[in-house]
N, C-alpha and C positions, 0 to 999 in steps of 0.2 A: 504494500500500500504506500502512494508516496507522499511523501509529508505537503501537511499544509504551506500553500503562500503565503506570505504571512504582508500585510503593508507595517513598514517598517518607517517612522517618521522619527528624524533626527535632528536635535538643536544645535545648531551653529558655535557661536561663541562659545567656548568653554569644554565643549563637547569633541568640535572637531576640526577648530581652530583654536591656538590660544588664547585667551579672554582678553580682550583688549578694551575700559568701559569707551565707550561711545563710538566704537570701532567706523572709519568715514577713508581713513587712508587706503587704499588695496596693498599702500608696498610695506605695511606692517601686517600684512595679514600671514601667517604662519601655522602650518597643519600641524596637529601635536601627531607625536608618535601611533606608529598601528594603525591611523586612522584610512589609509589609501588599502591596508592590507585587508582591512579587517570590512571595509565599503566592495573592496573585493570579493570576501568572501562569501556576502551577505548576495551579491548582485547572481553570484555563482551554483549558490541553493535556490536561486529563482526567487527571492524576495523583491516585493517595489518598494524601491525609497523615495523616500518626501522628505523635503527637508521644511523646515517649519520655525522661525528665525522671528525672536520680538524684537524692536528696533525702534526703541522709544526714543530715542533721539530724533528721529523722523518728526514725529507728533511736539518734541520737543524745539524742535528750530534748530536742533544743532547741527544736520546736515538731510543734503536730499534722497530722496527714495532712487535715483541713480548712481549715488554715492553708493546704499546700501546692495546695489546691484552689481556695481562696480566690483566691489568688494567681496561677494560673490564669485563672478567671472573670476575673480583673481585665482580664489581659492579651487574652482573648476579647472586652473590653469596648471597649479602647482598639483590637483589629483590625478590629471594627466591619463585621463581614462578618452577611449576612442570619443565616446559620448557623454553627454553628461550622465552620472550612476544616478539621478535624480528624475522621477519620474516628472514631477512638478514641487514647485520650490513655491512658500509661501512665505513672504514676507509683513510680519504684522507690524504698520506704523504707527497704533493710537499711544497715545501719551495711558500712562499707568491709572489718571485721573478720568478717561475719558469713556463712553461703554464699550467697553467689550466686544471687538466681532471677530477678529481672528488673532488678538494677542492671547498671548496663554495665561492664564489655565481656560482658556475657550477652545470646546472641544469642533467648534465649527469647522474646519479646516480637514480633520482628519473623517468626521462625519460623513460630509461633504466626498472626499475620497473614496470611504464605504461605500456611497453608495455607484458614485461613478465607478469604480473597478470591481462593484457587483461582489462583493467582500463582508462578510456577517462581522459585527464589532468586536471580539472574542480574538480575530485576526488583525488587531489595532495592536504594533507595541509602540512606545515612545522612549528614546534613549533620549536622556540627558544632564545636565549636571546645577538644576534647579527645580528647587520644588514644584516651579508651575509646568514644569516638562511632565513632572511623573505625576502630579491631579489632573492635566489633560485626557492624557490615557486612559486614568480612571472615570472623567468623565464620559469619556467617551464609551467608555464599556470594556476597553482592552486592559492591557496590561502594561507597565513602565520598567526599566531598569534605571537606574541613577550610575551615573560616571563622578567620582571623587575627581575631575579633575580642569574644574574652572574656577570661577571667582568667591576663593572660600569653600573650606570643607561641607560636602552636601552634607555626611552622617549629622554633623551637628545641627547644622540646618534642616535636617527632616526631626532630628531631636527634640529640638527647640518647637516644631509645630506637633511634636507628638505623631511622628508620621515614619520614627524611625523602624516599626517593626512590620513595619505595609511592604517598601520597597526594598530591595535588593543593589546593594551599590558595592560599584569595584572601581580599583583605583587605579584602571585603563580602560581605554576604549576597547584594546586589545579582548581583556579580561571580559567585560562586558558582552562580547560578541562570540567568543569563545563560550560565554556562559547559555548565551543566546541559542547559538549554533548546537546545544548539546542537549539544551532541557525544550526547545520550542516543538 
């Protein structure tokens, strides 16, 4: 029987570039380790990736939604994959103040993909390295893993919201996909 497909949605900053806050330059943009190997190996089991990126500096004035695209392509540039591994890429610009439509923890985005790739919610995971990556997923009906490895320890950060014994966090992306690729 062959395993599920699973839509696989993954955060940017922190996750699978170095965390940079208000990140606007492309030539600081920088892939952490694993992350080209392990987007490999994900694309290789037949998983779709999404990538799904809050970018409140948008909504903040501090730079433009072509900046955050920019920045993007860069990063597309350094994974150096034939095509992009990215099924479709969502960029959330509302300011943290503003409602809600597709910053996270809004599960809209990935919803929305359920249903366009014809995908029951159960097959939603959400890799990331902030709380509102891993309550997305959950609201959405899937499942999260957390990556220790962006701005500030996630463990303590899902601690501190009481949310440390929900998810699952490692301290690579490597680690994390590896985890993925074994138990999914």
């Amino acid at each position: 029987m062959p395993k599920p497909q699973y839509l696989i949605f993954l955060d940017r900053d922190g996750t699978l570039i170095r965390h940079i806050p208000y990140l606007s330059d492309p030539e600081q943009v920088e892939l952490l380790d694993g992350v080209k190997e392990g987007l490999s190996a994900l694309k290789a089991q037949g998983h779709l990736l999404f990538l799904h990126t809050n970018q409140s500096g948008i909504g903040r004035g501090y730079f433009s939604m072509q900046q955050a695209i920019d920045c993007n392509n860069k990063m597309l540039d350094l994974l150096d994959f034939e095509t992009s591994p990215f099924e479709e890429i969502c960029i959330a610009p509302e300011h943290p103040n503003e409602t809600l439509i597709y910053r996270k923890p809004s599960a809209k985005f990935a919803l929305e993909m359920a249903q366009k790739y014809q995908k029951k919610l159960e097959q939603i995971i959400y890799i990331g390295d902030a709380p509102s990556d891993l309550l997305t997923a959950r609201k959405a009906g899937g499942t999260a893993i957390g990556v220790n490895t962006g701005d500030g320890p996630l463990r303590k950060k899902l601690k501190a919201q009481n949310l440390h014994q929900i998810f699952p966090v490692f301290d690579s992306f490597e680690e994390a996909v590896h985890y993925l690729l074994t138990n999914a």
